[in-house]
Each structure stands twice: as structure tokens, then as C-alpha cells.
N, C-alpha and C positions, 0 to 999 in steps of 0.2 A: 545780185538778188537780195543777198541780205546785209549791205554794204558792206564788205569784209573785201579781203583774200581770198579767191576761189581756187582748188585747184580741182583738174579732173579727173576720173579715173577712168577706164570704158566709158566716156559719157554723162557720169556722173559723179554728183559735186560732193565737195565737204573744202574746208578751210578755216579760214581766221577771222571774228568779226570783231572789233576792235579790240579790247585787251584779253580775249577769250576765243580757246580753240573751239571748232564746230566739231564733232565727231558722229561719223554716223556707225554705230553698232548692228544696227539692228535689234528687233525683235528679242531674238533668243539671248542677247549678250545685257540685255535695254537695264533688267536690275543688276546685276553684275558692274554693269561700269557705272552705275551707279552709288554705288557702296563703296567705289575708293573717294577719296577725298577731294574736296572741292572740284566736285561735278557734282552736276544738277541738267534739272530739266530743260529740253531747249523749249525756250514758249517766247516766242517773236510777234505772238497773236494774239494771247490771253488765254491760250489753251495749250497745255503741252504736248508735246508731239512725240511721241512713243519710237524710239530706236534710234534718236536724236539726242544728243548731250551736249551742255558746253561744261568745256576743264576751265575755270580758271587760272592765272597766272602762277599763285600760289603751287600748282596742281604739276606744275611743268618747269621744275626747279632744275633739272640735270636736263643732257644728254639722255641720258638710260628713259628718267618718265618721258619725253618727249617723246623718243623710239615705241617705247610703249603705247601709248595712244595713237600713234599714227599706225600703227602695227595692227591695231584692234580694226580702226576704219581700214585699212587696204582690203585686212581681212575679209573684211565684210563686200567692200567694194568688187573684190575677184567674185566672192558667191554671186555676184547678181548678171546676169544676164549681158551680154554688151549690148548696145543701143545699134 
């Protein structure tokens, strides 16, 4: 979909699109992971898309941030409904 790396979770996606992780937050989490560093908005459109981030490489330098951001989408991934 967004040529990357997909993975899924209940049904629903997030992954890798070329040198940049896809994270979906959510909502409630959207300025929060926003504020850590190199992340920014996902805008694949020209418009950015709210609950959606990408971490740059910079962003995912360990083990530990890695965990962390994938910790934040699962998070989120479990709140949502299975498909």
C-alpha cells in the first residue's frame, strides 16, 4: 500500500516504508510521539494524517528505541477492534 514493509496486527497495518518506520499511534498518543525526535508527520498525500508518524532512521538507533516504537503501535494496534 505504501510501498514498504507491512506487518499486521488484528488486520491492521503499520510497517516500514523505505528508510522510515510507519507508526500508527493514534489519536490520543498523535502529539506525544510526536515530540520525541525525528518523527514527524505521516503525509504520503499532501496532507497529514493524524495518528499516523514516521520515525526516521536517526530515531531508531538501539534495540531499546526500536522496542519503543513498536511498543507504542501494538499498543495501539490491541485498542482497536479486530477486523
Amino acid at each position: 500500500m505504501f510501498g514498504g514493509l507491512a506487518f499486521m496486527l488484528h488486520d491492521n497495518i503499520w510497517g516500514v516504508e523505505k528508510d522510515q518506520l510507519l507508526v500508527r499511534c493514534g489519536l490520543e498518543r498523535h502529539h506525544e510521539a510526536l515530540a520525541k525526535p525525528h518523527a514527524r508527520p505521516m503525509d504520503c498525500t499532501g496532507r497529514p494524517m493524524k495518528g499516523l508518524i514516521y520515525v526516521q532512521l536517526a530515531g531508531i538507533t538501539t534495540n531499546a528505541s526500536l522496542r519503543e516504537w513498536v511498543q507504542l503501535d501494538v499498543d495501539f494496534g490491541l485498542s482497536l477492534p479486530k477486523k
